[in-house]
Every structure is written in C-alpha cells, then in structure tokens.
C-alpha positions in Angstrom: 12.7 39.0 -6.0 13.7 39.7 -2.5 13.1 36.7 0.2 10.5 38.0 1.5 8.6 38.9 -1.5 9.3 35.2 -2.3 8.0 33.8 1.2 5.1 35.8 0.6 4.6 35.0 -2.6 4.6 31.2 -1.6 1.9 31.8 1.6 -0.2 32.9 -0.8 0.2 30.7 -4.1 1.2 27.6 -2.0 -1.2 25.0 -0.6 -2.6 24.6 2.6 0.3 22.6 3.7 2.5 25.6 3.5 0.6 27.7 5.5 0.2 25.5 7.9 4.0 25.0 7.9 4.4 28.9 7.6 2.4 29.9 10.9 4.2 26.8 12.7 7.4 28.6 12.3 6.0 32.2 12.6 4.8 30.8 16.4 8.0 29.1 17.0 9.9 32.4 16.1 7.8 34.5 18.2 8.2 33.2 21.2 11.8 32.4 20.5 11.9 35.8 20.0 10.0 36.6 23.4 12.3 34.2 25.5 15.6 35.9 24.3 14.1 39.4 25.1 13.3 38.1 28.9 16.5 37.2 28.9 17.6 40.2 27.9 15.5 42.7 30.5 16.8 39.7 32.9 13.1 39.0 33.6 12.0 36.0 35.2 11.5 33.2 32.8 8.3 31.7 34.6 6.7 34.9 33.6 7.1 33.1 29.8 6.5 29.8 30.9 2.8 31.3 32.4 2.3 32.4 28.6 2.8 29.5 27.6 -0.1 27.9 29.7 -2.4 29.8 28.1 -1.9 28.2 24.6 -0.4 24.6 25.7 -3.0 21.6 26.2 -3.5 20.8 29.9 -4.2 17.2 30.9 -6.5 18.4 33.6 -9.7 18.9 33.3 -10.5 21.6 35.2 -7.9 24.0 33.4 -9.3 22.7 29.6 -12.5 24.4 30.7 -10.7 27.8 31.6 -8.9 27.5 28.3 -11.0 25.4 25.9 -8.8 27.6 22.9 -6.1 25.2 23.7 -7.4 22.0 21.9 -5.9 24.5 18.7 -3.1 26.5 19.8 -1.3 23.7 20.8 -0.8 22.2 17.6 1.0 25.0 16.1 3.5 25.3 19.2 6.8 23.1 19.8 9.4 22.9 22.3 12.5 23.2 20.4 13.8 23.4 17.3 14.1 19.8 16.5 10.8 18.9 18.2 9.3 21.9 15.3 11.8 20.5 12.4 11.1 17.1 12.5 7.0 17.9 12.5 7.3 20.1 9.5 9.7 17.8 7.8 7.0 15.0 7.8 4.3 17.0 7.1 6.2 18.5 4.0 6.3 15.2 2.5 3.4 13.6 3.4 1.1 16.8 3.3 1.7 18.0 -0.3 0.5 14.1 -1.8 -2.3 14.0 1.0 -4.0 17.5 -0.6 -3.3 16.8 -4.4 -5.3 13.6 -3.5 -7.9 14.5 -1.3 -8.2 18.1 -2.0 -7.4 21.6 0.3 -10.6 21.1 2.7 -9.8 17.6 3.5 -6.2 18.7 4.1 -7.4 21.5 6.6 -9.7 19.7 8.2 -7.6 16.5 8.9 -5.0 18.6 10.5 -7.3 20.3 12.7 -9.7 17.5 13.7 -6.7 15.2 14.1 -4.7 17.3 16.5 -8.0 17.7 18.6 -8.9 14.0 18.8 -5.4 13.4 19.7 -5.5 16.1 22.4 -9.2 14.2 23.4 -7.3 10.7 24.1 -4.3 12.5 25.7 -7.1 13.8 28.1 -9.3 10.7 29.0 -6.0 8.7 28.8 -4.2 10.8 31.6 -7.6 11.4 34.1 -8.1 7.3 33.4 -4.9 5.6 34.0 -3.2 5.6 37.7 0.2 5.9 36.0 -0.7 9.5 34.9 -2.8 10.7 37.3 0.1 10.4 39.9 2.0 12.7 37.9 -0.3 15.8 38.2 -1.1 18.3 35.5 1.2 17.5 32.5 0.8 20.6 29.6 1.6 19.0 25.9 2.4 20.9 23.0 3.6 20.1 19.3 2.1 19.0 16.0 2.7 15.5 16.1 -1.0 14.0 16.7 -1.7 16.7 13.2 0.9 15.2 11.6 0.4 11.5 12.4 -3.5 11.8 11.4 -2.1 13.1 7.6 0.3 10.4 7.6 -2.0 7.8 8.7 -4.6 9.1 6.4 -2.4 8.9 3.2 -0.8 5.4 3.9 -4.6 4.5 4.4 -5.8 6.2 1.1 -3.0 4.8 -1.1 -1.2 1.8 1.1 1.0 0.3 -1.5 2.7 3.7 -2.5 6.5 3.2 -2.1 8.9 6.2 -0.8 12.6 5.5 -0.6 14.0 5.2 3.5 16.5 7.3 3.8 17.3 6.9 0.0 18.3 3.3 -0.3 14.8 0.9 1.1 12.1 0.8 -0.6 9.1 0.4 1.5 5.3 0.7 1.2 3.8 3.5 3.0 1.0 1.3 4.8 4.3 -0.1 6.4 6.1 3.1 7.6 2.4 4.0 9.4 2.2 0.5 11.2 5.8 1.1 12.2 4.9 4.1 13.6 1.6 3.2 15.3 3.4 0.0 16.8 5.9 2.7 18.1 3.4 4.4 20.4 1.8 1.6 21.3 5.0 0.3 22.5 5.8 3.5 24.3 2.3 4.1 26.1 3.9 3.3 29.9 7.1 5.1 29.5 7.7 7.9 31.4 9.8 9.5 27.8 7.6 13.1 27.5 5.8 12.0 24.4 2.7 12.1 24.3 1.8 8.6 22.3 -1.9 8.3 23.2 -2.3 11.8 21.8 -0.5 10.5 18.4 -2.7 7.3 18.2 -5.7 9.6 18.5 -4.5 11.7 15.4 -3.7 8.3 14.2 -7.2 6.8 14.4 -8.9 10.3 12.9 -6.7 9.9 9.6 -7.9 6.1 9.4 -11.2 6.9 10.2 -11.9 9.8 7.7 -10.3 8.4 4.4 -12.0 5.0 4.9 -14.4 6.8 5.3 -14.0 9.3 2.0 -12.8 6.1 -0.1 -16.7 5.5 0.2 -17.7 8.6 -0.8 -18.8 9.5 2.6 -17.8 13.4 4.0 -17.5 12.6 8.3 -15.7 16.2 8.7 -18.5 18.0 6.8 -19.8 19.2 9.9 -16.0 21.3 10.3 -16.3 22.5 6.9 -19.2 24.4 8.1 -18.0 25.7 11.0 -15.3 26.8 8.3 -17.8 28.2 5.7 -19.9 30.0 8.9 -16.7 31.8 9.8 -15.6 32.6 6.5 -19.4 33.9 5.7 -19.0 36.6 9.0 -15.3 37.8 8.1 -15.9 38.0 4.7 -17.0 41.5 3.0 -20.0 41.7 0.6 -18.9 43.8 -2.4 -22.0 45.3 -4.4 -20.9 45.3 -8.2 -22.6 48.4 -10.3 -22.8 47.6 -14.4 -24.3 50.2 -16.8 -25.7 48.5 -19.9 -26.5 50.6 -22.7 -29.8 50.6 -24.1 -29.5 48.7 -28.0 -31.3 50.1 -30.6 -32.1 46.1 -31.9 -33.2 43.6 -29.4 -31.2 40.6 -30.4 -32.8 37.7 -31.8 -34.5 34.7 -29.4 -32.5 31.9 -30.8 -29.3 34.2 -30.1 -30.5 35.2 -26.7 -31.3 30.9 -26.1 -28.0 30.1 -27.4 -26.1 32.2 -24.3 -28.4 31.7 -21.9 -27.1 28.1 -22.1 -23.4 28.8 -22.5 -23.9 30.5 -19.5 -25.5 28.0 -17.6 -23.1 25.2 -19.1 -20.2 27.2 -17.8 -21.9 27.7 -14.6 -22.2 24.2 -13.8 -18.2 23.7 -15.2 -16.9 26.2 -12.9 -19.4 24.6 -9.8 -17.6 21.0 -10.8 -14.4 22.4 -11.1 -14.2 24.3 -8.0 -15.5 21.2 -6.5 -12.2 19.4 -8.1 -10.1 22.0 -6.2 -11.4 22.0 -3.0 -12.1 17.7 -2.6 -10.4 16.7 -5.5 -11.7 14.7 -9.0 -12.4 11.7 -6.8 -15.1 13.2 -4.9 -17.3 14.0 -8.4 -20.5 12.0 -9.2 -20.5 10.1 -12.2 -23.0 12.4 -13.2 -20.4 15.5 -12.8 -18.1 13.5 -14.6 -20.0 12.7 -17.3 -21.0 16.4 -17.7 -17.5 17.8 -17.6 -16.6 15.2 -20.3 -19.7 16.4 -22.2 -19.0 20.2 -22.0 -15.3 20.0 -23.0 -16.5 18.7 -26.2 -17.9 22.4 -26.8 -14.9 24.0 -25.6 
C-alpha cells in the first residue's frame, strides 16, 4: 500500500481526531505551498498576508462582522511549523482518549465550540482592557483554545488519570491542566503574541461541557443540530427498488409474529448501538442498558 493509499485509508477509518489533525496540516501545507510560489513569481508578500485576513480572527469588531467565517477558519491555521506541531502533538494524545470516552460528536463539537468561545474572550478581552486596545487590530490564528478545551475537558472527565512527563514523572492529568490554566493566567499582561485569554476560553468550554455530560446533561446539542441540519441538505436521498416474488403459501402468523419482533429487537440494538458510537456507553439510559443486556441473551 502506497502512502497515500495509507493516508487515505486512515482519513477515512480513523476518528475524528485525525481528521481534524489531517485538514490542519492540509491548510498549513497549502499556504506553505502558496508563500514559496510568491516567492517564486517574486510577488509581493503582503498580497499573502491579505489572504490571510480573510481566514485569521480579527480582535476588532468591526472587521469580525465583515468576516464572521473567521470564528472557524482560524482554528485550523498556524504560523509556523512548530506553532502547527506542537497543537497537533497535544491533540494526538489527548484527542484519541477524549473521543473513546465521550464519543465522535462530543469530540467534534468540543473542538469547534471551544475554539469559538476562545475566539469570544480573545474579542471582549482585547475591546475591554486599555492594554490591548492601544495596540490596534491584532489578527490571531492557531488551534490552541481547540486544543486546550479537549485537554481541559479530559483532565475534567477523568482527573486522577496518570500520563508519564516526558517519560520519567508521573503526574495526574487534573494537574498538567491546572499547570497549564495557571500558565495563562500568569501570562494575561505580557506583551509574548499568545493569545492566553483565547486559551482560558477553550479552557472554560471543556470544563463546562463534561461537568456538564458527567450529569447526563447534552449543553452542545444545539451544535449537533446545526450539524445534523447540514448534513440533512448535503446529503443525497437514494430511493431503494426490491422485487418480492409472489409465494404460493402465505407463511404462518406465529412465523410472521416471530420476525416482526426480531426485527424490531434488532432495530432498537442498532438505535442503542449507534448511540454508543456517536456519545459513547456512558450516555445510555439504564433502560438502554438493560435492553442491550436483555437482547444479547437472544443473540
């Protein structure tokens, strides 16, 4: 299998993590790609710094209005190649547990919804404070607020989970998030180019929705239909055709009973297990859990 055929075949049999990692580097390439070309035709450079404005956060207000598609884009964009590798790198590892647990549509949504709270704070933050209103317009890109609402979000959902520092100390994970959190707030006043209110906002959306989900309560539900709404208008009705054959012997009623139930049992199976897929076995009712004990039984 060639590497492509294998990167493929990972896009589409990975999780959600990995294409979220994937289309990270695809943008990263492409307007690495874009740069060297300009350099090439010796064009000027602004001309690429002007396309980058139109997918880069802005902290002014007026210009979010003009380009209200940039409370997305610039999640997925980075400024170099450590700024994009040491995103990913986090996400890997943190990501991967963080769906397992919660299941793929938490994991989309928390990425998404955490990048735009922390573009939100970074917003109200810089049009609030003196400090960053003398400074003018400042653009911010990268994942980090994404990442730091996963990261948040799994040391809240399972705090006393140990990972090895850098292969020798073992720490807690609730630990490694209050490090991380006391970082930024440390670093709000610098002048350093991070953008630290915009990570306390992912920050605060990751702590928020799994406290939230450890209670059985859904706060993103009104994303995942947004999702399901776009999904609905992209998505192609296929009209299925079956022939059936006319029998010469109706079958019995108990026999017809007997699969009208199967059916229905294995109807409600796939429903619970699709359910398992998407939010994980945590998010089941007793009563789905009961049932799914129950109809293994007949298996």
């Amino acid at each position: 299998m060639s590497v492509i055929n294998q990167l493929k075949y990972q896009f589409k049999s990975g999780g959600v993590y990995i294409k979220i990692i994937y289309i990270n580097i695809a943008v990263y390439l492409l307007f690495l790609i874009l740069s060297n070309f300009f350099n090439l035709m010796k064009w000027d450079l602004s001309n690429l710094n002007n396309i980058d404005d139109y997918f880069t956060f802005n902290s002014s207000f007026i210009v979010f209005l003009k380009r209200p598609w940039t409370i997305i884009t610039y999640m997925f964009l980075h400024g170099s190649f450590w700024h994009l590798f040491n995103n990913m790198l986090i996400y890997f590892f943190t990501a991967k547990m963080y769906e397992d647990l919660l299941g793929r549509k938490a994991a989309v949504s928390t990425y998404i919804i955490g990048g735009i709270c922390g573009a939100i704070l970074y917003l109200i933050t810089h049009n609030l404070f003196p400090l960053f209103r003398d400074m003018g317009d400042i653009p911010m890109l990268g994942a980090s607020a994404a990442v730091m609402a996963v990261f948040v979000g799994l040391a809240t959902y399972t705090p006393n989970f140990e990972v090895m520092l850098f292969g020798i100390i073992r720490v807690k994970l609730k630990y490694l998030a209050m490090i991380w959190v006391a970082f930024d707030i440390v670093g709000l006043s610098n002048s350093d180019g991070v953008a630290h209110f915009a990570h306390l906002g992912g920050a605060f959306w990751g702590f928020l929705f799994v406290s939230n989900f450890k209670k059985g309560k859904d706060i993103s539900y009104w994303f995942d239909n947004i999702i399901k709404s776009l999904g609905s208008v992209f998505q192609k009705r296929k009209i299925k055709i079956v022939y059936k054959k006319k029998a010469n012997n109706p079958p019995k009623k108990e026999s017809r009973s007997m699969n009208s139930d199967s059916k229905n049992r294995q109807q409600k199976v796939d429903e619970i297990l699709d359910k398992i897929k998407l939010s994980g076995y945590e998010s089941l009712s007793k009563e789905e859990k009961d049932y799914l004990f129950n109809a293994s039984k007949h298996i």
